[in-house]
N, C-alpha and C positions, 0 to 999 in steps of 0.2 A: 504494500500500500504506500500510495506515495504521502505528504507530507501536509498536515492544513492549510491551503492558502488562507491569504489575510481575507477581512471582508469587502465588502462589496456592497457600495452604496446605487442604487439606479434612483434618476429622478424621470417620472412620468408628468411630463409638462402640461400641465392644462388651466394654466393662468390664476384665478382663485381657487382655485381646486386639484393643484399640484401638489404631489405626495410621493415618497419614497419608499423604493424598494430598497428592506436591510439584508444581505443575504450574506451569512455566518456561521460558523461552531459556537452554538451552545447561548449562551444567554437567553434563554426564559426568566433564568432567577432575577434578570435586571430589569424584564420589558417595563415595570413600570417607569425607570427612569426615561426611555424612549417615545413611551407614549406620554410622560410631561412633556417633553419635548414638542412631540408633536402638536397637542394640543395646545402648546402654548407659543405654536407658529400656525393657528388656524385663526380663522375670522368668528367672531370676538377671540380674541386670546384668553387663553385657563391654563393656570401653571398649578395652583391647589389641586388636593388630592377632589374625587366628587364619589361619584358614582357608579360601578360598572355590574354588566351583566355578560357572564361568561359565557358561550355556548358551545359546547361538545357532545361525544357522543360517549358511548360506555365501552369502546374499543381506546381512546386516548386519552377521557380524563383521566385516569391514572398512568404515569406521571404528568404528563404536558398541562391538560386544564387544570390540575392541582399546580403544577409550578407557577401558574400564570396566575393566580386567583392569591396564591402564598407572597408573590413578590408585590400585589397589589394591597394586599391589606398589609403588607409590613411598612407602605410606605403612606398608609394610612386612609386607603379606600373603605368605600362600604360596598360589598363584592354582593352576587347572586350567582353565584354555578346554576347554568339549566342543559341537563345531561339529556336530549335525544336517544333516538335508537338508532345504531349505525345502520347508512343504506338509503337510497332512495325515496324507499316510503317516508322518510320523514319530512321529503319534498311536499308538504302539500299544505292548505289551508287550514284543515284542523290543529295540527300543529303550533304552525303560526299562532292561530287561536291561543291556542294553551299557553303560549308565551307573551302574547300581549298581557294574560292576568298577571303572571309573573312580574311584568316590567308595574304592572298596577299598583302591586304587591309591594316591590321595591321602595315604589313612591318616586320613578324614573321620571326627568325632567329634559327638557331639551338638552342638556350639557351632558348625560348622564351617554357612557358609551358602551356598545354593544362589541363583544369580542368573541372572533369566532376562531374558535380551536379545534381546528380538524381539517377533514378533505370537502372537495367542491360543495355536498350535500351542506352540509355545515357550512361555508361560505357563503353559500346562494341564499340559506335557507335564516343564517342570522343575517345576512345584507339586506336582505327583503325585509326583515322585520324592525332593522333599522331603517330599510327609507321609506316604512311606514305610519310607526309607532309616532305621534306626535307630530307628523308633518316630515320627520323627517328628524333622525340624532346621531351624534358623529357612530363610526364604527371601525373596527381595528381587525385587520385579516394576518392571521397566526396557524397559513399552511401547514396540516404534517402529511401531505401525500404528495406525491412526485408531479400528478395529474394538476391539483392544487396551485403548488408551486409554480407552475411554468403558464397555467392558463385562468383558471377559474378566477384567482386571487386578484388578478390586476384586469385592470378594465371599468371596473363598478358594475357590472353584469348583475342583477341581483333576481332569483325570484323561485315559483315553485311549479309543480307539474299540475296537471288537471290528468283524468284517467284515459284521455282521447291523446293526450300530448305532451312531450315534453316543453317544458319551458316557456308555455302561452302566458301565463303572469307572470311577472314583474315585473322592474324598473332598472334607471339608472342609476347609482348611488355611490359614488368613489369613496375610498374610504379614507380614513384619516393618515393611514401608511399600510407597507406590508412587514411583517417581520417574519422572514424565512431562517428558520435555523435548522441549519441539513443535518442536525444528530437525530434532528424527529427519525429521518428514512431509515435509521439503523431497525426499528422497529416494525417500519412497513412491511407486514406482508408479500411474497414474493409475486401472488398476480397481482394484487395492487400497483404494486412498486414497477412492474413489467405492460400497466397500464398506462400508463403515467408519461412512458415511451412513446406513447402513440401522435403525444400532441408535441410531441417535440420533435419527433420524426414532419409532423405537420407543418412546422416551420419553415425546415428546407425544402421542403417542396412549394410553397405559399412563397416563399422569400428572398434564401439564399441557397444560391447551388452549392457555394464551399459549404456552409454548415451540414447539409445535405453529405457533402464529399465526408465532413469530418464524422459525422456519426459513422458513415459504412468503413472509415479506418476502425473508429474505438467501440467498435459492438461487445467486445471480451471486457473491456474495462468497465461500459456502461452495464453489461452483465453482472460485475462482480461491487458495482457501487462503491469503484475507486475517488474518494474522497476528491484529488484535483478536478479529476474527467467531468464527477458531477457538477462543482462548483459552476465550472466554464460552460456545462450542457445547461444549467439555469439560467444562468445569470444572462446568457446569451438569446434564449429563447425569451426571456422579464424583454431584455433590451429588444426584442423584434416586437413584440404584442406590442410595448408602447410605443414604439414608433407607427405601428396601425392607428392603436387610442390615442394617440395625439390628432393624425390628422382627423381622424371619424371618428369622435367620443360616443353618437346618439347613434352610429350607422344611418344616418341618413343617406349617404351613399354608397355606392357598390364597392369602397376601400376595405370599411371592417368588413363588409361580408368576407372576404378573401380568408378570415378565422375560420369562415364554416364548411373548409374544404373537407370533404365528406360525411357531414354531419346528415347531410339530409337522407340520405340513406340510414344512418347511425342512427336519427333521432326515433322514424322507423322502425328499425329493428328494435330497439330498447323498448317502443310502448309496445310494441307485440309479442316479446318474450316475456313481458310484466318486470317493469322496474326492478334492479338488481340482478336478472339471470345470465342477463348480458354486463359486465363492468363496461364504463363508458367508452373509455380509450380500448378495449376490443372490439367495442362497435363504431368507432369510428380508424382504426386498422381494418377494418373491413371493407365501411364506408371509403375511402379512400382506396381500396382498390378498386371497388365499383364505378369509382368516379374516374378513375385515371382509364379504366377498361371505357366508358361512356364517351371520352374525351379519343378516346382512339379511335372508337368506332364511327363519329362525327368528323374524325380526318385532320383532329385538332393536336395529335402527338402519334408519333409512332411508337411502336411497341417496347423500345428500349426502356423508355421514362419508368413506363409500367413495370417492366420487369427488375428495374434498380427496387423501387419502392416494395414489390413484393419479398426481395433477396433480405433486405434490411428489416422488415418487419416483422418478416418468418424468422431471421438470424437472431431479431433481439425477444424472441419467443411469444409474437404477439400471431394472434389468428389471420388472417388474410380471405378468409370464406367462412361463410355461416355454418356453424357446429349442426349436427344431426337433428337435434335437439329444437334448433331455430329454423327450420325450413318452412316458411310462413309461404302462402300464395301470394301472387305476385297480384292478385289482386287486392288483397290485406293490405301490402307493400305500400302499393300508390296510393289507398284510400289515406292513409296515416300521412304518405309526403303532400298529400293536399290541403294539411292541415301544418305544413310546417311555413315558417313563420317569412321564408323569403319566396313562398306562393304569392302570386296578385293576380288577380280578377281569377281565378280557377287555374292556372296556365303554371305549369312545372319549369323553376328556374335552379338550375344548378351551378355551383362553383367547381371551375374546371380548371387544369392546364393547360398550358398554349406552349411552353415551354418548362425544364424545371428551375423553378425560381421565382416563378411569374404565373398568376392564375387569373379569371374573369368570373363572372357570373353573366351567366349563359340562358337566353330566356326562346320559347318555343320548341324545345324540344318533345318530341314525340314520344305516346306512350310505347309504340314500338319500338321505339331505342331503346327505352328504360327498360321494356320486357326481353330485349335481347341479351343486355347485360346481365339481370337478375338469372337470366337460364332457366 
């Protein structure tokens, strides 16, 4: 194993609502000194201790939600842990529900901050209930999945599932910073942590062809969560999301979509194997080959591109074809992408390649293209 690099600060520019990525070994025991910081470089400024409510799940608060809730009342908070169930299902409204009493309960005020300790589910799921609760209260994203770290956590993306679809509610909501401490991943999970790949691999093909190049060198190191490799596979992938969410914070135009290369398929498959059977980042290694096969078969890449992307996906042990298990009709299929969210007037728009490095979003395509690819 090689050696801990130092940290790594990312600033995500977005004028009053600019906020940083911390990415490090270890300090949970300190975040409260970071989050004074923070807060007391946000509009109104608060440097006093206030308010906070933790959100985790019962695969992380112990250790991570307890370090973050311990370093908070030592520095003289009045804390709330609200422990979820790990997983999907906790994407949804009732949920929500149960934790707006909680903030009731607390006696949670506009200044009062939401911190969410966990993977995407838990970022989406306390983000939402921060850019709900009261109009709107700061909130604090404290990644520990790999998936987390590189996508979920930056952007302000926030929100929950309905049982027709993923991700029809919610909002925008930046949060007050991110603080990524990569000792969490010692504990991740091996598919977890091997999902999490998926959107990082997403990158270099959205973005950059060298990052692209560099993962299919370091698949053995990102296999064995050599400390340097990952440092530079995050910090690198934080640095490409935010230069998306800087220029398209709301996606008002077709830039951020360019994040949703193969999701529309992904999002698909995930509501029809039922939240959690599918992990995200293997349904979107999937979605992404579908999409790069779709992109071929429209004459918009030849077969090389696809076959780099499937060599790399399969190498860093991620699925590239729907398990036995998930063989949904491809009439199923399309009913659910017409419900996904870069549809307009009924009419199927997918995020393609044109080259690797460079992707569109692609509108009119045919339901026989889509069926030819699905097989």
């Amino acid at each position: 194993m090689s050696s801990q690099p130092e940290p790594t600060v990312i600033q995500v520019y977005l004028g009053p609502r600019t906020y940083e990525i911390l990415i490090g070994n270890g300090g949970l025991g300190t975040i409260a000194d970071q989050i004074s910081q923070w807060r007391g470089n946000a509009t109104p400024p608060r440097t006093e201790p206030g308010k906070a409510a933790i959100v985790t799940d019962a695969n992380v608060r112990s250790p991570h939600g307890e370090a973050v809730e311990q370093s908070l009342v030592s520095a003289g908070w009045e804390t709330r842990l609200i422990e979820l169930s790990p997983g999907e299902t906790s994407k949804n409204i009732d949920v929500i529900l149960g934790m707006y009493h909680e903030l009731v309960e607390l006696k949670a005020d506009r200044q009062t901050v939401v911190i969410a300790v966990g993977g995407g589910v838990i970022g989406d799921s306390a983000g939402f209930l921060a850019a709900t609760y009261a109009r709107g209260i700061p909130f604090v994203q404290v990644p520990t999945s790999l998936l987390a770290m590189v996508d979920s956590s930056v952007g302000g993306k926030v929100g929950v599932n309905l049982p027709e679809a993923k991700n029809l509610v919610g909002a925008f909501h930046q949060p007050l910073g991110v603080f990524i401490d990569l000792n969490t991943l010692r504990s991740l999970p091996e598919r977890e942590y091997l999902s999490g790949l998926a959107e990082v691999v997403k990158y270099g093909v959205i973005q950059d062809p060298e990052f692209f190049q560099y993962l299919e060198v370091h698949v053995e190191p990102l296999k064995l969560r050599d400390p340097k490799t990952l440092h530079y596979v995050i910090a690198k992938s934080c640095r490409l999301k935010a230069d998306v969410v800087e220029q398209d914070e709301y996606e008002l135009t077709s830039i951020r979509a360019a994040l949703n290369y193969g999701h529309t398929f992904a999002h698909a498959f995930e509501a029809l194997a039922g939240y959690g059977q599918l992990l995200h980042g293997e349904a979107v290694s999937i979605g992404m080959v579908y999409a790069s096969r779709l992109a071929e078969r429209l004459g918009r890449i030849g077969s090389e591109i696809t076959r780099r992307q499937v060599e790399l996906l399969s190498g860093l042990g991620l699925p590239v074809a729907l398990p036995a298990q998930c063989r949904f009709s491809q009439d199923d299929i399309l009913q659910k992408m017409l419900l996904d969210k870069k549809t307009v007037g009924g009419k199927l728009r997918f995020v393609l390649p044109d080259e690797l490095g460079h992707v569109e979003t692609v509108s009119g395509i045919s339901e026989e293209d889509v069926r030819s690819v699905l097989g």
